[in-house]
Structures are given as C-alpha cells and as structure tokens.
ROLUM-57444 format. One line per field, with one value per residue (C-alpha): residue number from 0; residue in three letters; x, y, z. Coordinates in nm, 3 decimals. Each point is the difference from the previous one (the first is absolute). Layout:
// ROLUM-57444
n = [NUM|...]
res = [ALA|...]
x = [X|...]
y = [Y|...]
z = [Z|...]
//
This chain:
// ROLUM-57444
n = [0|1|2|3|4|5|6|7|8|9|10|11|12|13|14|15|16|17|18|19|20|21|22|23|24|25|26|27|28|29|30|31|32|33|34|35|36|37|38|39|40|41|42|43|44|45|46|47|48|49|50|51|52|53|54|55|56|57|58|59|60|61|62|63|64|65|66|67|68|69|70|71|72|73|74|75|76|77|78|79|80|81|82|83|84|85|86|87|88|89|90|91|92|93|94|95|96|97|98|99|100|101|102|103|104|105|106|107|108|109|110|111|112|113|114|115|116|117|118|119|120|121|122|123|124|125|126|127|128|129|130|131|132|133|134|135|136|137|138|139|140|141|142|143|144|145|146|147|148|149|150|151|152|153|154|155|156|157|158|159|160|161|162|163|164|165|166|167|168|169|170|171|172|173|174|175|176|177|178|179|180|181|182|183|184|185|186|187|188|189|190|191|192|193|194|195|196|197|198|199|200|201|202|203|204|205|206|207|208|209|210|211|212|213|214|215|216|217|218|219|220|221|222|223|224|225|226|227|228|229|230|231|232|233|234|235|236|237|238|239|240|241|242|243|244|245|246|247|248|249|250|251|252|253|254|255|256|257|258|259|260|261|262|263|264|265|266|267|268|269|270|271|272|273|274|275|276|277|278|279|280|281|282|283|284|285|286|287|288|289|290|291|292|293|294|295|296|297|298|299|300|301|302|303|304|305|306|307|308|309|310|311|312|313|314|315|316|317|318|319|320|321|322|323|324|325|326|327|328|329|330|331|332|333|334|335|336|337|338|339|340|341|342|343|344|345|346|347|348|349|350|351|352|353|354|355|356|357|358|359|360|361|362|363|364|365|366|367|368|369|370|371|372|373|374|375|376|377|378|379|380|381|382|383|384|385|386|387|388|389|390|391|392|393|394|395|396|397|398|399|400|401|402|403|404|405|406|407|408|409|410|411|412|413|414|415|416|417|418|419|420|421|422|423|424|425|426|427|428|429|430|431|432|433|434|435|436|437|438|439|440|441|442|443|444|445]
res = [UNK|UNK|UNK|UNK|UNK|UNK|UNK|UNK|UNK|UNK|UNK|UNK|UNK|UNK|UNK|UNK|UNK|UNK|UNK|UNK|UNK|UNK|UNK|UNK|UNK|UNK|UNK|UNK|UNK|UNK|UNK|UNK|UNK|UNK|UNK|UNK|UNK|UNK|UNK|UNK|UNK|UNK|UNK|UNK|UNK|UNK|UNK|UNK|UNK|UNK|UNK|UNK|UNK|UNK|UNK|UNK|UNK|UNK|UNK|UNK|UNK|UNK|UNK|UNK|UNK|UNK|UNK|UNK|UNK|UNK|UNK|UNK|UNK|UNK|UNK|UNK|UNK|UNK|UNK|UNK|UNK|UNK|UNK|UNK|UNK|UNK|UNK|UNK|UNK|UNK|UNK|UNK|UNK|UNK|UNK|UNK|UNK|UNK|UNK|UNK|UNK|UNK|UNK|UNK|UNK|UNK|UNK|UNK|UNK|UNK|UNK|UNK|UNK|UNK|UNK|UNK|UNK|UNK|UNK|UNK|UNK|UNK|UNK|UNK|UNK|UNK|UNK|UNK|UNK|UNK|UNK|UNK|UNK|UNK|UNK|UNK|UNK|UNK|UNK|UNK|UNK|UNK|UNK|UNK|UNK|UNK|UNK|UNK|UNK|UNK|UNK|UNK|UNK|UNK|UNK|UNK|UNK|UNK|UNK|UNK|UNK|UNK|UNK|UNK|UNK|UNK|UNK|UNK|UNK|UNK|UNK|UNK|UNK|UNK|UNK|UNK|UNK|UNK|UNK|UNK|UNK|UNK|UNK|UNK|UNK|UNK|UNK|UNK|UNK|UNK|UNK|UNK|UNK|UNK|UNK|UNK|UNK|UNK|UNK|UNK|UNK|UNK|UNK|UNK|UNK|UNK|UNK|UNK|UNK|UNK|UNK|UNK|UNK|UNK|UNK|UNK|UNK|UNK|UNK|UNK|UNK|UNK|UNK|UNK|UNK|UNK|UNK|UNK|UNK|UNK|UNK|UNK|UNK|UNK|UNK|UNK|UNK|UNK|UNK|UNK|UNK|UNK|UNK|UNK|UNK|UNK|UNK|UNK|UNK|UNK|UNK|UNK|UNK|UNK|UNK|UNK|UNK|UNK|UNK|UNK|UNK|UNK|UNK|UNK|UNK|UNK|UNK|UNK|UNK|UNK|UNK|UNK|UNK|UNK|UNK|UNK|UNK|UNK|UNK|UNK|UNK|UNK|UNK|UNK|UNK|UNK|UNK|UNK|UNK|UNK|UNK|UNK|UNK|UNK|UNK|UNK|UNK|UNK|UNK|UNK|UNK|UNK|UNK|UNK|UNK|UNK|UNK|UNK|UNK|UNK|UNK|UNK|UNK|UNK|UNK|UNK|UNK|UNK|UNK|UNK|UNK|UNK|UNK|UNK|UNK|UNK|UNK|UNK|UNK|UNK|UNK|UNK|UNK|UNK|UNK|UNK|UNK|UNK|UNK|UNK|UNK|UNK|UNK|UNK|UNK|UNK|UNK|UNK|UNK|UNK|UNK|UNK|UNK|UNK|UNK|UNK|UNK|UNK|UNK|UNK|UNK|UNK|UNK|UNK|UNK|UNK|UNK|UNK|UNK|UNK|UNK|UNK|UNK|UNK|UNK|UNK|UNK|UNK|UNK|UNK|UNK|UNK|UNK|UNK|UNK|UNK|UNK|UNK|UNK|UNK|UNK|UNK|UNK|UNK|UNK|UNK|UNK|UNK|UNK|UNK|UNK|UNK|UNK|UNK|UNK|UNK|UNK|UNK|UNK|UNK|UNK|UNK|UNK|UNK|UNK|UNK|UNK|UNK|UNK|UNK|UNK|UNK|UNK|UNK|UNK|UNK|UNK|UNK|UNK|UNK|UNK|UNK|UNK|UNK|UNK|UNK|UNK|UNK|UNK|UNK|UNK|UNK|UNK|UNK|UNK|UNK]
x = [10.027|-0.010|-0.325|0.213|0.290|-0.272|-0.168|0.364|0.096|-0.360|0.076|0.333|-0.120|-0.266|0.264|0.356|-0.093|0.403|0.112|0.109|-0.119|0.358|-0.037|-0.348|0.154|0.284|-0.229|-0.281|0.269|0.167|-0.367|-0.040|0.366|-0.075|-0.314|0.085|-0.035|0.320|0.020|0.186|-0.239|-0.321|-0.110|0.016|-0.332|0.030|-0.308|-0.068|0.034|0.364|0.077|-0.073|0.181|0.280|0.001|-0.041|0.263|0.234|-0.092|0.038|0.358|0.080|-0.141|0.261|0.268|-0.040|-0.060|0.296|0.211|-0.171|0.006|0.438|0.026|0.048|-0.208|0.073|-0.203|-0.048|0.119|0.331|0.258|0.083|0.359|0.097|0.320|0.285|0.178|-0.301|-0.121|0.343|0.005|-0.348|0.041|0.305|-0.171|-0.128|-0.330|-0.203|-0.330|-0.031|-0.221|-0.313|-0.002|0.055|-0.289|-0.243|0.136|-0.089|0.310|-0.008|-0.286|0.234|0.342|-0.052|0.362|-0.116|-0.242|0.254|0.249|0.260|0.262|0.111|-0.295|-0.051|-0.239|0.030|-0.255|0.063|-0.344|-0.314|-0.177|-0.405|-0.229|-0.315|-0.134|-0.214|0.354|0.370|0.295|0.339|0.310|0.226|0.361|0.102|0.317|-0.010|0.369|0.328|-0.032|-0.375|-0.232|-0.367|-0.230|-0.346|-0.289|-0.306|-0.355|-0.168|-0.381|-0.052|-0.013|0.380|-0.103|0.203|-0.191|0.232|0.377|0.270|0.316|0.160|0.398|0.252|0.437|0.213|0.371|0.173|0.306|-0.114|-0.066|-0.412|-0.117|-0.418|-0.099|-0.338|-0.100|-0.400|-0.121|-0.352|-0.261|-0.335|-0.116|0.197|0.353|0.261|0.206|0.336|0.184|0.397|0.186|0.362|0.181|0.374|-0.034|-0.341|-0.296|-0.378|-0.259|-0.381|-0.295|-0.278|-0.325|-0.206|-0.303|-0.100|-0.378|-0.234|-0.033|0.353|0.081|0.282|-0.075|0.190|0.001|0.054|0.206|-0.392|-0.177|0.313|-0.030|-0.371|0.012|0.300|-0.268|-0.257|0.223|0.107|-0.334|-0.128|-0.341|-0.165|0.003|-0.329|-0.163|0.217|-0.153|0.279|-0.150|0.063|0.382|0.217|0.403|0.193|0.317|0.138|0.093|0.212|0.110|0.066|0.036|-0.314|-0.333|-0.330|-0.236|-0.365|-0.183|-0.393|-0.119|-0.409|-0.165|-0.267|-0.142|0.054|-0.235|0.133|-0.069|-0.112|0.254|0.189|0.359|0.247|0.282|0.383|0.284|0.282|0.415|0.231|0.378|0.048|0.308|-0.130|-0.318|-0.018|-0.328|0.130|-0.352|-0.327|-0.372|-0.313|-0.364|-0.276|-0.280|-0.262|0.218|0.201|-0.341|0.167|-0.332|-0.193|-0.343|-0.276|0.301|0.312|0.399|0.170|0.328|0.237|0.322|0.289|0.086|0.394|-0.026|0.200|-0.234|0.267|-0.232|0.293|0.343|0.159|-0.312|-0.180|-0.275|-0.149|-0.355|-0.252|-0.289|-0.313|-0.217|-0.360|-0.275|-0.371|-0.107|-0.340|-0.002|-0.292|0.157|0.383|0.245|0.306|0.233|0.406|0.116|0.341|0.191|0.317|0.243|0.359|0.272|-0.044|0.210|-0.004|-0.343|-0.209|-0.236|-0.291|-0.025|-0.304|-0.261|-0.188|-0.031|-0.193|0.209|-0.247|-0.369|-0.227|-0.351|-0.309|-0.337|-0.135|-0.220|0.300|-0.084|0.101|-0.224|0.241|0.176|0.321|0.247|0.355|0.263|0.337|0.186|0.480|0.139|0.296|0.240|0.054|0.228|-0.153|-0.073|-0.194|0.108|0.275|-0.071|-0.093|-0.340|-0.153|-0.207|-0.234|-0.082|-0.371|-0.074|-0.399|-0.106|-0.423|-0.144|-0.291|-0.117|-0.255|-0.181|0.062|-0.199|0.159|-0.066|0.331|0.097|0.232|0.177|0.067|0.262|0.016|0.361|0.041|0.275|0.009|0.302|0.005|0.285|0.086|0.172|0.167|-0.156|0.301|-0.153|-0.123|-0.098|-0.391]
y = [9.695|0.288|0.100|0.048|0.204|0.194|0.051|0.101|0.245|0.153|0.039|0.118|0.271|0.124|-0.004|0.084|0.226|0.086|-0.232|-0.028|-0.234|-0.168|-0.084|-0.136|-0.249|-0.097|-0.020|-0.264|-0.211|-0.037|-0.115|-0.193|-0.205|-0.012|-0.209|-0.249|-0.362|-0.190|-0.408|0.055|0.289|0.089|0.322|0.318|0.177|0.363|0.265|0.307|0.162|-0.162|0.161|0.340|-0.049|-0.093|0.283|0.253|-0.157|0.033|0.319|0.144|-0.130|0.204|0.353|-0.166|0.000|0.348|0.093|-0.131|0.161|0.340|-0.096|-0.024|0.356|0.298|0.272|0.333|0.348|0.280|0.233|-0.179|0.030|-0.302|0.079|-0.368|-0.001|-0.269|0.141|-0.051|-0.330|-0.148|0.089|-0.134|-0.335|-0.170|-0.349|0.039|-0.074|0.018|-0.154|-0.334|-0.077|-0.099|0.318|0.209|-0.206|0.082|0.370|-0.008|0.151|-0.120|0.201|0.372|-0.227|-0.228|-0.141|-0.161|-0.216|-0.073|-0.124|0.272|-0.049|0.342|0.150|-0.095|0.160|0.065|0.161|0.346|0.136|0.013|0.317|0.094|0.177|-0.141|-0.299|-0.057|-0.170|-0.059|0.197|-0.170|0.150|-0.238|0.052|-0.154|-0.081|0.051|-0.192|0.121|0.406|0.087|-0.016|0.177|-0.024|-0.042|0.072|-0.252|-0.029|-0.313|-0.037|-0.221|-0.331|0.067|0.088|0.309|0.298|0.254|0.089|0.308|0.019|0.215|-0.022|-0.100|0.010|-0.083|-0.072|0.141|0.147|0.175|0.400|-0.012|-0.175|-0.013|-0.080|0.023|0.086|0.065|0.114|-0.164|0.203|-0.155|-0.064|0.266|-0.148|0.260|-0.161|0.176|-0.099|0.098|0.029|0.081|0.138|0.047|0.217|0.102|-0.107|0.017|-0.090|-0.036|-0.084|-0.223|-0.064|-0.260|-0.077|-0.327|-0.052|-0.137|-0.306|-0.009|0.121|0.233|0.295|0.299|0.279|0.400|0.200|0.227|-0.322|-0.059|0.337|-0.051|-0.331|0.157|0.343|-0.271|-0.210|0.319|0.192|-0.343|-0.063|-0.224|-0.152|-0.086|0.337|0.185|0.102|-0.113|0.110|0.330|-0.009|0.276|0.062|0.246|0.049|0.465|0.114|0.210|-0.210|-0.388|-0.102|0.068|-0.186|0.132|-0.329|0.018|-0.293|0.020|-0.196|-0.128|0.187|-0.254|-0.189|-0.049|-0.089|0.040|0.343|0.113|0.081|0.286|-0.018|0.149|0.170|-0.145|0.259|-0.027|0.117|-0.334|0.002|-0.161|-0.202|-0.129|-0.015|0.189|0.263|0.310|0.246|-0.149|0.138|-0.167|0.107|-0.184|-0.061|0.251|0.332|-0.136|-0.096|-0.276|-0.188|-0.192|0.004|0.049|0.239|-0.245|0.067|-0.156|0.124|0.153|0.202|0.130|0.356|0.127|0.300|0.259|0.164|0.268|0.137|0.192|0.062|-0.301|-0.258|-0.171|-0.197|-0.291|-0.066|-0.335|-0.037|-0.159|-0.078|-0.072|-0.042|-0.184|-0.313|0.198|-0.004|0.292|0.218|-0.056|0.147|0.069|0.178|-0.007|0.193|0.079|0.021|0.185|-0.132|0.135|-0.141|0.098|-0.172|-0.381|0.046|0.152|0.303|0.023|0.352|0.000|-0.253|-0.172|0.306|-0.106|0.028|-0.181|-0.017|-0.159|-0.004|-0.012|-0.181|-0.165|-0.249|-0.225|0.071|0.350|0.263|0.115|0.285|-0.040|0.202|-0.046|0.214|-0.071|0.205|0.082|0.073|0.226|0.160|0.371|0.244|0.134|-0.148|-0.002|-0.126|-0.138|-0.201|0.118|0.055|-0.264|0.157|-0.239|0.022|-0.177|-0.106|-0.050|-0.201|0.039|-0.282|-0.017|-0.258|-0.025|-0.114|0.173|0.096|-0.334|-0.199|-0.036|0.042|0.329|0.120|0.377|0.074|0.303|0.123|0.264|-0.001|0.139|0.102|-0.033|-0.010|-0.215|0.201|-0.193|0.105|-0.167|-0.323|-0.068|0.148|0.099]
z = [-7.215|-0.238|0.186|0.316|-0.176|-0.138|0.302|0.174|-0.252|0.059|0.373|-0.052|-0.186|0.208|0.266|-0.107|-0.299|0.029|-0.159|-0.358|-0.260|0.009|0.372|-0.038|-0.253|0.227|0.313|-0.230|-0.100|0.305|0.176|-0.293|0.037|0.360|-0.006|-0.297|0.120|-0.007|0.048|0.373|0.123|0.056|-0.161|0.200|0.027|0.014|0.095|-0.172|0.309|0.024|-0.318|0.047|0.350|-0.164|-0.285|0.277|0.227|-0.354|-0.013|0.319|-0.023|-0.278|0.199|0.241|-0.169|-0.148|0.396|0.071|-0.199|0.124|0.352|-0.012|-0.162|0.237|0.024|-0.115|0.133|-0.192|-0.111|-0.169|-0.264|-0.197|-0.131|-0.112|-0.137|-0.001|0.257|0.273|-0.190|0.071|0.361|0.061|-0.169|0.066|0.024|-0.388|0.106|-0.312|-0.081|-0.114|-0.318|0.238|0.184|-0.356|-0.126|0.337|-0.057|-0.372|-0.078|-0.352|-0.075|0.053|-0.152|-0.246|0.052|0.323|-0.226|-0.274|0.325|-0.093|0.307|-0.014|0.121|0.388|0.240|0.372|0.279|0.111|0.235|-0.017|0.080|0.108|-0.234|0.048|0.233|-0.334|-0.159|0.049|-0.191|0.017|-0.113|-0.192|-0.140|-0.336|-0.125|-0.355|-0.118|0.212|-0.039|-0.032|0.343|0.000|0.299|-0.061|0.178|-0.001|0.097|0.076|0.093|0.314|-0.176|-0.112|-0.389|-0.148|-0.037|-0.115|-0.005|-0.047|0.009|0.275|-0.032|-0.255|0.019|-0.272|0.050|-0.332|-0.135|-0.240|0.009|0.042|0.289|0.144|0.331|0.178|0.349|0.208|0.251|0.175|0.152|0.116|-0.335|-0.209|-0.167|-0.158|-0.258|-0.078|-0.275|-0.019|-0.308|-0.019|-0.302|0.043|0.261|-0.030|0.192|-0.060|0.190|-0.098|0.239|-0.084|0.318|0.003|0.270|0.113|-0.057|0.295|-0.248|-0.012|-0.379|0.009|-0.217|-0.122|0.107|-0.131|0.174|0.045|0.100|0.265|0.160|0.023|0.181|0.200|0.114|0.091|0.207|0.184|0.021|0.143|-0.214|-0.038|-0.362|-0.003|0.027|-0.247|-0.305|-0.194|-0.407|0.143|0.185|-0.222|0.011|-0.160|-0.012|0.070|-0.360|0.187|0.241|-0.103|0.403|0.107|-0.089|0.074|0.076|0.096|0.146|-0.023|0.339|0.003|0.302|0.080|-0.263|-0.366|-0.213|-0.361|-0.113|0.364|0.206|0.242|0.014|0.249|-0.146|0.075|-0.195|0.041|-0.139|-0.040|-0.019|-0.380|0.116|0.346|0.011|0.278|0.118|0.034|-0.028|0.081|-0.002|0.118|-0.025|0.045|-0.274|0.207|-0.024|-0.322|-0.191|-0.212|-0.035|-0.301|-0.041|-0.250|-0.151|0.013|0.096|-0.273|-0.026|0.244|-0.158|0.112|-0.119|-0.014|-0.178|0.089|0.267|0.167|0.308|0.081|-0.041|0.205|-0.037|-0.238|-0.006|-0.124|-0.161|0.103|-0.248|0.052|-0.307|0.030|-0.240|0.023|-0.192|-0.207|-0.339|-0.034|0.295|-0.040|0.285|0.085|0.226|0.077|0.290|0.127|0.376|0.037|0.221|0.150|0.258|0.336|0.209|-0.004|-0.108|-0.334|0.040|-0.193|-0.167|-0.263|0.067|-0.238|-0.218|-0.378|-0.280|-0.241|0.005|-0.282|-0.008|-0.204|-0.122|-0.309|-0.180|-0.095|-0.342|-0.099|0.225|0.293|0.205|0.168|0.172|0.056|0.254|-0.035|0.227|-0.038|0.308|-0.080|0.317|-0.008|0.104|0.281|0.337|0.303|0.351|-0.126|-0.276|-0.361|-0.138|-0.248|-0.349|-0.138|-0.306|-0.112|-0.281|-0.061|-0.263|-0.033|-0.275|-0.155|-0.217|-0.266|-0.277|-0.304|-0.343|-0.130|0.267|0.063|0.395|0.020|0.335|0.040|0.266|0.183|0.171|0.270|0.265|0.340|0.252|0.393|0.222|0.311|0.281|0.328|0.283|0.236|0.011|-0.335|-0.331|-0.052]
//
C-alpha cells in the first residue's frame, strides 16, 4: 500500500506540479481513507490514472471559480477615470453585495489586507470592473471598505491561472470632520496609470502626480515624470518598441522654459547587432503638463549618420545652452559621442546639431559639426603621440542672413610621450588654439 501512495504522489507530481505540499498531503490521505477495507465493504480500488484525474478535475475547479468571479464583472475601455468615492459607491451598491470569505480567499485578498485573514468584519470587499491590458493576464479593479469612513480601490493583476501578480492602489475617500482631508483619483491609458493624490488643508488644496506603467509581464512599475513623457512620444510617434535603441533615448527639460521638454528617440534602421547599428533620428518638443508633441524632426540614419561601427555611438546628449541664433530664437544643441574600442589607437569624436522652431516642426541649422576630437598611437606602455581638439562655440554680435555668426574657439592639445633619463615615462603637452567662424547661409550655418 505505501508502494501505491508512493507511486501516486510520483504521478501527481510529474503532472500537477501546482500544487502545494499541503494539498499533496490532503489529496494522499483522502486516497488512502478511501480504499481502507471495512467489515461491510469491499475495498475501493483506485488507478493512478484516477488520481491524477481527480487532482486535475480539483484543480480545474478552482481556475473556475476564480473565472467566475471575472466572468460577472463588467468591462471597462480605456481610457478611464476611477474617482471612487462614497458618494458613487453608495449609488452603485444598494444591495451590499460584498464578497464572501471564499471569493476573498480565490482573490487572495489577504495577501494586500491582512485584516481579511485575521476575519476583521470591518473591512469588506466588493467588485468594481475589470479592465484589458494584456491577453497575457487579467487586472481586476476591486473596492475595499476599510471600517465605516475609509474606501481605497485597488487595482490587481492576476496571471491566467488566477494567482496575484501585482497590485496598486488607484483611489482612496475619507469621510472626516476634521480640517485635513486626502482623497485619490486615476486616470487609465493603455498601459500608462496617472495617480493624483488630493490633499486639503483648511481651504487649501494640493495635488501631486505619481505614473506608473503596466509591464507586458504584468508588474506595475513606476514611472518618472521623463520616463512618462517618453512612453507618451512613443505611443504618439507610433514605433515600434522593439527597434528603439532605448540606452540612448534623452529628455530634458527648457531651463528657460519649464513647459516644454525636448525628447529624442533613437529608432534601429535595419539591424542591430550590439555595437553595429544605424539609427534614424525621432526629435521632438513635448508640452511638460500634457504630454502633448508640439515640434517634431525626423531624419533617417543615411543623411543623419547616427551609426556604430568599428568606432561606436555611445552616448547621445541633449544640449540647452543658451544658443541665441538671433534675436527672437534660440536654439537647442543634440550631441553625439563616439569613440573606438583600441587600446594602441584610441578615438574619439563628439559632434553637435543645432536646431530651432519652425512651425510645428524643428529645423536643423548646424549639422553634425565636431566639437571634440581625440586621437593618437602608442605602445600601451609609455611611447605615444596624441592629439586632442576641443572646440567653444560662442554667438557674436554680428550676423548674416538673419541669424548671428558663431566664433569657435579650438583648443589643440598635441602630446607626446616618452621615456625619460630615469626611466620614468614623462608626457610633454603642447597647447595652441585656433578661431573660425560659422556664418548662416539662409539654410544653415557652414
């Protein structure tokens, strides 16, 4: 007999590796009860195979039940606001209809509210909606009575088999007397929520933003108010996630302007195979407080020459110094820093684009113009020559076409290294400086 249970436990799991230690122990001694001989029966012979039936008929009554509960809430599209309050939570649920302790327990409630385990009757729990992410899981949205004046709706996320994958909290009332009072309210889009929380003081009120993205996996993560505009330029630009260079997306808030964002989003032209790669160029000037393109540029990776190679992009910047072309615009600096991987012939180079407003759309007016270049050979001991430009861009006073003429100002740096009578290695540098200017031509500087 103990051969057989042994033998049952082995098929059970090989074939419901979902269950937990607990119900393997329930499920043995239950067989084992069930095929005792007794003086008025004959004992009841029951197959493997009739086990692991039966566990899998158990189980697929539990994925039931959770379906069931998700089958009677209504749907919700996005986007939506979830305001819950008492006011609306009274209206909506005159018949009391709270969960019992076998739904809480399917919905692992007591996992988010411990007071549900420890059978506190103050805390009840009732359905609101259920809304679609993701076909890869299901998020419900559940409201919480938490004693007779605090209420908080919560957002959850269950994989497909009805286990709990994540949760946040997405609105919250209060009914007080006193002179401070909180309240929270969202707002759903696709797979961005806004969180506002609302604090009143006497007559004061302050309100303070937190974003959060739901994960393909179903993790809900938080978000900065940069990482929020970014996902909210990709959703508009329409890209594709998967071929955006995403190590190299920049935002930047104007110094001199707080409600407008510069974002640029790097997008793979072809193929990308780690540090070879072309990328097509996506700029573009945000609203801070919606969101909301207002300036866009595109170029694509053959006229933009964002590409990696032996000599690899690694860093992309985003310049706001005060770059006054002329007297009513000013423009804004994108960086592109390159250098190679050699440790005997070291390089690298940064150049700079100039871009203004023109329209609903940004105008390139310098392109790709080197503002650093570093170069040299050695024996990566001591022996070596290098050479190093590093070149100011400074706006002057007078202008051309329009727009005013740009001084540069070089800086060469020539190296030499040596060894010396000691035989210690000794680098000499050598300093000179140069000056050109840029003049606009009507289209662009050269």
């Amino acid at each position: 007999m103990l051969n057989y249970l042994i033998l049952i436990m082995r098929q059970l799991n090989q074939k419901c590796n979902y269950l937990t230690t607990f119900q393997y122990i329930l499920i043995v001694l239950t067989l084992f009860s069930c095929t005792q001989k007794t003086k008025e029966s004959k004992p009841i012979i029951l197959s493997v195979a009739d086990a692991v039936d039966a566990i899998q008929d158990l189980s697929s009554n539990l994925t039931i039940s959770f379906n069931k509960i998700l089958e009677e809430l209504r749907a919700k599209a996005f986007p939506l606001i979830d305001s819950t309050s008492f006011n609306n939570f009274n209206n909506n649920n005159n018949n009391n209809n709270f969960y019992n302790k076998e739904e809480i327990k399917t919905l692992q409630l007591e996992k988010i509210y411990s007071s549900f385990e420890e059978g506190d009757s103050n805390f009840k729990a009732t359905a609101s909606y259920k809304v679609n992410f993701s076909k890869n899981f299901n998020s419900i949205v559940i409201t919480i009575l938490l004693g007779d004046n605090t209420m908080e709706s919560v957002l959850i996320n269950y994989d497909l088999n009805g286990d709990m994958i994540d949760y946040e909290v997405i609105s919250y009332d209060e009914i007080v007397d006193d002179w401070f009072k909180s309240k929270i309210e969202s707002k759903m889009e696709s797979n961005i929520i806004t969180v506002n929380h609302i604090n009143w003081s006497n007559d004061d009120k302050h309100e303070e933003s937190t974003f959060f993205k739901i994960e393909e996996n179903g993790k809900i993560e938080h978000l900065s108010q940069e990482e929020i505009h970014i996902e909210s330029v990709i959703q508009q630009l329409n890209l594709d996630k998967f071929k955006i260079k995403k190590n190299l997306i920049v935002a930047k808030v104007q110094p001199n302007n707080s409600d407008e964002t510069i974002v640029v989003i790097p997008e793979i032209a072809g193929t990308d195979n780690g540090y070879d790669f072309e990328l097509n160029s996506h700029i573009v000037l945000i609203n801070s407080n919606t969101g909301k393109i207002t300036h866009r540029y595109y170029e694509s990776s053959y006229s933009s020459e964002w590409a990696s190679d032996a000599v690899v992009l690694s860093e992309i910047k985003i310049d706001t110094a005060p770059y006054i072309v002329s007297k009513e615009t000013r423009a804004f600096g994108i960086r592109i820093y390159r250098l190679n991987m050699s440790k005997a012939n070291p390089y690298s180079n940064e150049h700079i684009s100039l871009f203004v407003k023109s329209g609903d759309s940004l105008k390139k007016v310098l392109h790709n113009y080197d503002v650093m270049i570093s170069g040299g050979e050695w024996d990566t001991n001591c022996y070596g020559e290098f050479v190093k430009e590093e070149k100011l861009l400074v706006i002057s006073d007078n202008m051309t076409n329009g727009y005013f003429d740009i001084l540069v100002k070089n800086k060469i740096t020539d190296t030499k290294a040596d060894i010396d009578e000691n035989g210690d290695c000794e680098a000499k540098d050598i300093i000179t400086t140069q000056k050109t200017l840029l003049k606009f031509n009507g289209e662009k500087y050269n």
